[in-house]
C-alpha positions in Angstrom: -61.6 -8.7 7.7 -61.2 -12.4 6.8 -58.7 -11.5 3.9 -57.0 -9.1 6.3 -56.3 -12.0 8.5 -55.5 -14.4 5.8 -52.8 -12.0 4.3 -50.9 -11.6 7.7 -50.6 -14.9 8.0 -49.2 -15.6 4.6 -46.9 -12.9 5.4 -46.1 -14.6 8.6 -45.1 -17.8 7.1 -43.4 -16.0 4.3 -40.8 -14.3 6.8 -40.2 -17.4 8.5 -39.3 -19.9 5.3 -37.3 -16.6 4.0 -35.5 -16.4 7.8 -34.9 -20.3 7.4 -33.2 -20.2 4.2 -31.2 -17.3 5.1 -29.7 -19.3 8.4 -29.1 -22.1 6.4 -27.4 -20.8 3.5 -25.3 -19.4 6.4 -24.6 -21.9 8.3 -23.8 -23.8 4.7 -21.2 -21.1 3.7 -19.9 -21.9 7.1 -19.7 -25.4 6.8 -17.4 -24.6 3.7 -14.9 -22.7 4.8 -11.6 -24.5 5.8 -9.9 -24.2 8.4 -6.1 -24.3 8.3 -4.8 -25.8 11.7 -1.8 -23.5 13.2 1.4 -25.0 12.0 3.5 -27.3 14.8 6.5 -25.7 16.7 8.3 -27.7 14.2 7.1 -26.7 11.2 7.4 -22.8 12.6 10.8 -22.9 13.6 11.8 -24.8 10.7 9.9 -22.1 8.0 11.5 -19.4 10.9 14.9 -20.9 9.7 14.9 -21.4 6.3 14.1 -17.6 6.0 17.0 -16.4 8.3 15.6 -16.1 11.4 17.7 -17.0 14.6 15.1 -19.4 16.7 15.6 -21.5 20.2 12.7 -23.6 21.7 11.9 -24.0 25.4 9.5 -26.0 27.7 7.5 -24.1 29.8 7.3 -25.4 33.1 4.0 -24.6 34.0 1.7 -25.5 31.2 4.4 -28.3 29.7 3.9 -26.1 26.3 7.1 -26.2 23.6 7.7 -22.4 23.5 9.5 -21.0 20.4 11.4 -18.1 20.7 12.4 -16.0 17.7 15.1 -13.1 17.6 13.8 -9.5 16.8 15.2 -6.6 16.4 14.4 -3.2 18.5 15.2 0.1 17.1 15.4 2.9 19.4 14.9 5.8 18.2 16.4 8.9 19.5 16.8 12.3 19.5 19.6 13.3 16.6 22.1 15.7 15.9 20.1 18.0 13.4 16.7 19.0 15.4 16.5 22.7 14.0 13.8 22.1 11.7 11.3 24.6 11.4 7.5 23.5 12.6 6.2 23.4 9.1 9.3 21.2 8.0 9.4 19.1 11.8 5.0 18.2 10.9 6.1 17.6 7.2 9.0 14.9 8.4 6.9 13.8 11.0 4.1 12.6 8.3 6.8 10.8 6.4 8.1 9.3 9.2 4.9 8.1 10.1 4.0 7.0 6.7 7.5 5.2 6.6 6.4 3.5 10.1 2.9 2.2 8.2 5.1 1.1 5.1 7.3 -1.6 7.2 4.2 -2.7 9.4 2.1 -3.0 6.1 5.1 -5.2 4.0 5.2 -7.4 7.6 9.2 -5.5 8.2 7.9 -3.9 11.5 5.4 -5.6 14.1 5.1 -2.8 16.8 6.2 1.2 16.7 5.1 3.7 19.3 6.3 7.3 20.7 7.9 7.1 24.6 5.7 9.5 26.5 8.2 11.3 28.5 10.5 13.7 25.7 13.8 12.3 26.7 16.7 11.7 24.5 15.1 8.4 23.2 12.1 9.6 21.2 10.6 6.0 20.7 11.0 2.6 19.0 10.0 0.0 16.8 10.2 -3.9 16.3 11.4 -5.0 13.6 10.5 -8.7 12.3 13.7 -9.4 9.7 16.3 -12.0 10.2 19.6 -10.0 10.3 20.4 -6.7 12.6 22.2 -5.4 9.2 18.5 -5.6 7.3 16.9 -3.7 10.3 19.7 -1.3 10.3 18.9 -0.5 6.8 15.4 -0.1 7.0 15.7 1.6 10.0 18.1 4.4 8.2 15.2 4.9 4.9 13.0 6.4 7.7 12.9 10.3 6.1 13.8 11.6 10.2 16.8 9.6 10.3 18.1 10.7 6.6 17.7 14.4 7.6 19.3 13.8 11.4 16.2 14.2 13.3 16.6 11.0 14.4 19.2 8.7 15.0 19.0 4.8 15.3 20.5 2.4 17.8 19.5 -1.3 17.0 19.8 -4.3 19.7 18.8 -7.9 19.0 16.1 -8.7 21.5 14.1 -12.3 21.5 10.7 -12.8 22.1 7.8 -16.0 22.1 6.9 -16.1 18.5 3.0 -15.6 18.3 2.7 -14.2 22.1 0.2 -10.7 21.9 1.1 -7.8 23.8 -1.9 -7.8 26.5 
């Protein structure tokens, strides 16, 4: 019974020196890691700029912050002239299409896309990040829907607070 008691509590201790380590070889790995501090309003709008992008800045009134504002382009998308697709070639476009839609969020072209819920003539739309309305326009027009006419594009400049989350 003795030895019983004497091997629980060796393997006790040992799962409480192996817990230690564990934590701090954590906490360690944690210490490591750098962290990059978020880039100034400055230093945004001035990258922002270099690239292309049309910026302005703005204080906000309430909290006193230096607001950047950075010009984006919406794409509606909306019903086009050449809807006659059968079902099998309409879920075959719409795969594409949606495959398209991944492509430009996935390269950092497009920041938002989503269907409108209510099957009017505008179908749905899409954000895209790029600094001209002529480079939006063109990736807009690759998206396989708008090649065959199931969709047709209508682009308009829109502005935004660069880094602001839709809640």
């Amino acid at each position: 019974m003795e030895k019983i008691r004497l091997l629980f509590v060796v393997i006790l201790l040992w799962q409480c020196f192996s817990c230690k380590d564990k934590v701090e070889e954590t906490t360690i790995k944690m210490e490591q890691q750098v962290i990059e501090p978020e880039p100034s309003v400055a230093e945004l709008k001035k990258r922002l700029e270099s690239q292309g992008f049309k910026t302005f800045e703005y204080i906000d009134e309430k909290t006193r912050d230096t607001i950047l504002m950075q010009q984006y382009f919406i794409a509606f998308l909306k019903s086009g002239p050449n809807r006659s697709q059968s079902k099998t070639e309409a879920d075959s476009l719409q795969a594409l299409h949606l495959a398209h839609l991944g492509r430009m969020y996935e390269e950092g072209y497009a920041d938002i896309s989503g269907p409108f819920g209510d099957n009017g003539d505008i179908r749905g739309i899409t954000i895209y990040n790029v600094p001209t309305q002529e480079m939006a326009d063109s990736l807009a027009n690759m998206d396989p829907m708008v090649k065959t006419g199931r969709l047709a594009i209508e682009i308009h400049p829109w502005w935004a607070a660069k880094g602001f989350k839709l809640r």
